[in-house]
C-alpha positions in Angstrom: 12.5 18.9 11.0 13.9 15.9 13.2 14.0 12.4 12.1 13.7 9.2 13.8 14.7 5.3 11.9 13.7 2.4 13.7 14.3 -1.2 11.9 13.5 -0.6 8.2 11.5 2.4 8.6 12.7 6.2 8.9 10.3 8.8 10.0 10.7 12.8 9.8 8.6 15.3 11.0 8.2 18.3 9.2 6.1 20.7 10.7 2.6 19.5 10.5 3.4 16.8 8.4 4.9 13.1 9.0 6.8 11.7 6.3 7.7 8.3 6.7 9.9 6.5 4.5 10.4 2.4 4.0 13.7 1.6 4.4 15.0 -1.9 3.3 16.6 -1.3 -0.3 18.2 -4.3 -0.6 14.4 -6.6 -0.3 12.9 -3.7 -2.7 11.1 -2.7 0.5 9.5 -6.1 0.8 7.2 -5.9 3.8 8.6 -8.2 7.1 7.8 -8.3 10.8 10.3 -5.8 11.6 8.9 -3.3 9.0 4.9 -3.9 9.9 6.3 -3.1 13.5 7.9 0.1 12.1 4.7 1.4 10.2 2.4 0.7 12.7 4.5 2.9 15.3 4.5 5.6 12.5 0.9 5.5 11.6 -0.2 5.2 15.2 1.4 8.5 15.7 0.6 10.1 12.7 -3.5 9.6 14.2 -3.0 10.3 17.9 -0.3 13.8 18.2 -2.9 16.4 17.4 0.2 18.5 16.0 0.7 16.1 13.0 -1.7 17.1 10.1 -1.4 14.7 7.1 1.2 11.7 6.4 3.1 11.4 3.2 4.4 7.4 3.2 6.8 6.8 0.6 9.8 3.6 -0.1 12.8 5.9 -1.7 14.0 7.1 -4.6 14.4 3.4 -6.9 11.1 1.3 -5.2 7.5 2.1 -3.5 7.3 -1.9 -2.4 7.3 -5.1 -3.7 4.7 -6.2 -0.9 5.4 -9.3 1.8 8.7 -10.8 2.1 7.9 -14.3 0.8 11.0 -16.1 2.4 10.2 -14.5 6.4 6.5 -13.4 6.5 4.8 -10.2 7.2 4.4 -10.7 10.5 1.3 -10.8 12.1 -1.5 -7.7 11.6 -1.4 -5.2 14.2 -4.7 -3.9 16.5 -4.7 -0.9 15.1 -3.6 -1.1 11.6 -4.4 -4.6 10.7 -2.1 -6.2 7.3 1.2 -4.0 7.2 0.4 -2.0 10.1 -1.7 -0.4 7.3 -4.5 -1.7 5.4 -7.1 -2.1 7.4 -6.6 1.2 9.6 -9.1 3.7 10.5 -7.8 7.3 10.3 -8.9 10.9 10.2 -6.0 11.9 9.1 -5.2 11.5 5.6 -1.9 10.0 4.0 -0.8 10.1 0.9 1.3 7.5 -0.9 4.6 9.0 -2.9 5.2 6.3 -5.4 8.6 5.9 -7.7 9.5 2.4 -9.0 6.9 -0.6 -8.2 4.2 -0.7 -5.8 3.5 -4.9 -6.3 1.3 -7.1 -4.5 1.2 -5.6 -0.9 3.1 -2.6 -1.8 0.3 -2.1 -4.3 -2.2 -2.7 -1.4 -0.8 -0.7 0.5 -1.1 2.3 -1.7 -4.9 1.7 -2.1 -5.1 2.0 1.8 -4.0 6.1 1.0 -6.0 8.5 0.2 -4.2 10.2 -2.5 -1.5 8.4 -4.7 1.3 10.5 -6.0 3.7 8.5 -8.9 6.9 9.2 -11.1 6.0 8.7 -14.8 8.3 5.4 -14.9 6.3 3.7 -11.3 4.4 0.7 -12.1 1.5 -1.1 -10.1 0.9 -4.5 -10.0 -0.9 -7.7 -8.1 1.2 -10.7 -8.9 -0.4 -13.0 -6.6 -2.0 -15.4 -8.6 1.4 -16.0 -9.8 2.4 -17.1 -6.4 -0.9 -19.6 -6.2 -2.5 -17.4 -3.6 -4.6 -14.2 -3.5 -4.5 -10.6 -3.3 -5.6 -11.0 0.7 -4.9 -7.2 2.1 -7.9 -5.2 0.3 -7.0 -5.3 -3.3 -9.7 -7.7 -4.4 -12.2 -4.9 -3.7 -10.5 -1.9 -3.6 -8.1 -1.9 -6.9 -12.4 -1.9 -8.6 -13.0 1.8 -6.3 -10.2 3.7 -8.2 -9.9 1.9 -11.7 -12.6 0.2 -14.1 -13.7 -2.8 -13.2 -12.2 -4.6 -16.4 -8.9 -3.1 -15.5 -8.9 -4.0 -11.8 -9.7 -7.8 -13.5 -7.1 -8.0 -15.6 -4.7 -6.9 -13.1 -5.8 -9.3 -10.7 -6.2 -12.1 -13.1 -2.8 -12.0 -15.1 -0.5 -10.2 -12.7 0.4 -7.6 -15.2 1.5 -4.6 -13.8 -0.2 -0.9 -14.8 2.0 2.0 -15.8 1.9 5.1 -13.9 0.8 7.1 -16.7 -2.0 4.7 -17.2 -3.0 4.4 -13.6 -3.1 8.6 -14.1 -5.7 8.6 -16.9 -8.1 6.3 -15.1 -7.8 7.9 -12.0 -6.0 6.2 -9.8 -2.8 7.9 -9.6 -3.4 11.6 -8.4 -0.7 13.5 -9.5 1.6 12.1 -11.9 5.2 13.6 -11.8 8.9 13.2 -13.5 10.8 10.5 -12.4 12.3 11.3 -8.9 9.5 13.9 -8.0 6.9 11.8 -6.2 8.6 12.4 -2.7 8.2 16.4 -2.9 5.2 16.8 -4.8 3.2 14.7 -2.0 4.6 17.1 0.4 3.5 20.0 -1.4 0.0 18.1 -1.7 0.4 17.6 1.9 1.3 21.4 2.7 -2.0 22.2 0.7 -4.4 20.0 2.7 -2.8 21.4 6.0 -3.3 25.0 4.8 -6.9 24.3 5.7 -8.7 23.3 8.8 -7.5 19.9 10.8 -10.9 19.3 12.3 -12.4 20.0 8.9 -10.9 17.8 7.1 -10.9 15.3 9.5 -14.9 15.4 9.2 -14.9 15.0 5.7 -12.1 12.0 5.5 -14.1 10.6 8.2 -17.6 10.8 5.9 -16.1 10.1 2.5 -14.6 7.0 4.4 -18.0 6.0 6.0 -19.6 6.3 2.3 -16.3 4.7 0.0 -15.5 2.0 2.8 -19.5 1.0 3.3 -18.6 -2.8 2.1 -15.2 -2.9 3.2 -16.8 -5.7 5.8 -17.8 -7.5 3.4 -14.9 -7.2 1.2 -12.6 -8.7 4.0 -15.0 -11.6 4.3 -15.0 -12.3 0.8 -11.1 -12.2 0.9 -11.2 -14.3 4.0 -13.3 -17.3 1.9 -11.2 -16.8 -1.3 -7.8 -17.4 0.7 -9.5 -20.2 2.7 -9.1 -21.7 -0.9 -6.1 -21.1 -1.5 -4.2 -21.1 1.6 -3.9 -25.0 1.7 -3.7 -25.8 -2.0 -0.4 -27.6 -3.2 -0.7 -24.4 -5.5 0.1 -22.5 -3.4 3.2 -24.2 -2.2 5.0 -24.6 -5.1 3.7 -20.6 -5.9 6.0 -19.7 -3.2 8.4 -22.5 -3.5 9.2 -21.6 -7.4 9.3 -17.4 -6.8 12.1 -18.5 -3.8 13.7 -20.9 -6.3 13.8 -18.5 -9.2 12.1 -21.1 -11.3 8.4 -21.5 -13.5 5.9 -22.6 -11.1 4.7 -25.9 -12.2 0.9 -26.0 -11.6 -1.4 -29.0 -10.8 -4.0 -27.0 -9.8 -5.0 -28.6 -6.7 
């Protein structure tokens, strides 16, 4: 095994698998510049050494990630892995996410850029966007309905209420649902399991389930492209932001 940390990310490689590991405790893993910087190293990596066989990406122990930091930005989207360093990727090589905590707003989005979704029983998901005045902008508005029944993917959209782990399990979007503490390990074992088989075989199939599941992503990121056009300038969406920073109730005007 070695192990490399750059700012706000640590990455270990263990044998044929990558694991790498948000690192910013303190923000509950909230996404900055720094930390898209740090996961689109990892993940550009993870797709071009030949050696490297599946990715486990994980935030610790206590929190998956509580999405952007509202007070400095995300940074901008990278070439290669677009939102995050992440979201709008294309990989043959598949990752999994190893959930314990939350996984809110982009942390959320995040996870539904993995392939497979491993989740203590006490992890929760959410989108709390509309609570800021803005939108879910980094894939959740069409793929939390993939995974989860459309009604479900509504209502978390629509209230910002987050889904339990053991919830997210029954409908399907949690793979493997483990004890509290657990996620990190089991996803390796899931991970040692896929790279029992053959790399350029299941490269071909990620690749093909991808072209079939991912057929409208297009036009999901144009619909999400118009639907933050609306939002973006609103004097909602200012006093979203301005009310989560100040601890306070947002007061809406709805304009």
């Amino acid at each position: 095994m070695t192990t490399t940390t750059a700012p706000r990310v640590i990455v270990e490689r263990r044998d044929r698998v990558l694991l790498v590991r948000m690192d910013r405790t303190a923000k509950r893993n909230a996404v900055d510049a720094t930390m898209t910087a740090a996961l689109d190293g990892a993940l550009n990596e993870l797709e071009d050494d030949p050696d490297l066989w599946c990715g486990v990406l994980t935030g610790g122990p206590e929190v998956f990630c509580a999405g952007t930091d509202l007070a400095e930005g995300p940074g901008a989207p990278t070439p290669r892995g677009g939102n995050y360093g992440v979201v709008r990727r294309r990989r043959t090589t598949p990752l999994i996410a190893a959930v314990e905590g939350v996984a809110y707003g982009g942390g959320f989005e995040i996870v539904l850029a993995c392939d497979l979704v491993v989740a203590g029983e006490s992890a929760r998901f959410g989108l709390p966007e509309v609570a800021r005045g803005v939108v879910a902008n980094c894939g959740a508005l069409f793929r939390a309905p993939r995974p989860l029944p459309l009604n479900v993917a509504k209502q978390m959209l629509l209230t910002g209420r987050p889904l339990a782990a053991a919830r997210a399990h029954e409908l399907g979007l949690v793979s493997e649902l483990v004890p509290d503490g657990g996620a990190e390990a089991a996803a390796l074992a899931l991970a040692a399991a896929i790279c029992a088989n053959s790399p350029v075989a299941v490269g071909a199939t990620l690749a093909a389930v991808e072209r079939v599941a991912g057929a409208g992503d297009e036009l999901g990121w144009a619909a999400t492209a118009e639907a933050a056009a609306v939002t973006d300038p609103s004097a909602d969406r200012a006093e979203g932001i301005a009310a989560f920073l100040e601890k306070r109730e947002p007061r809406w005007t709805g304009r």
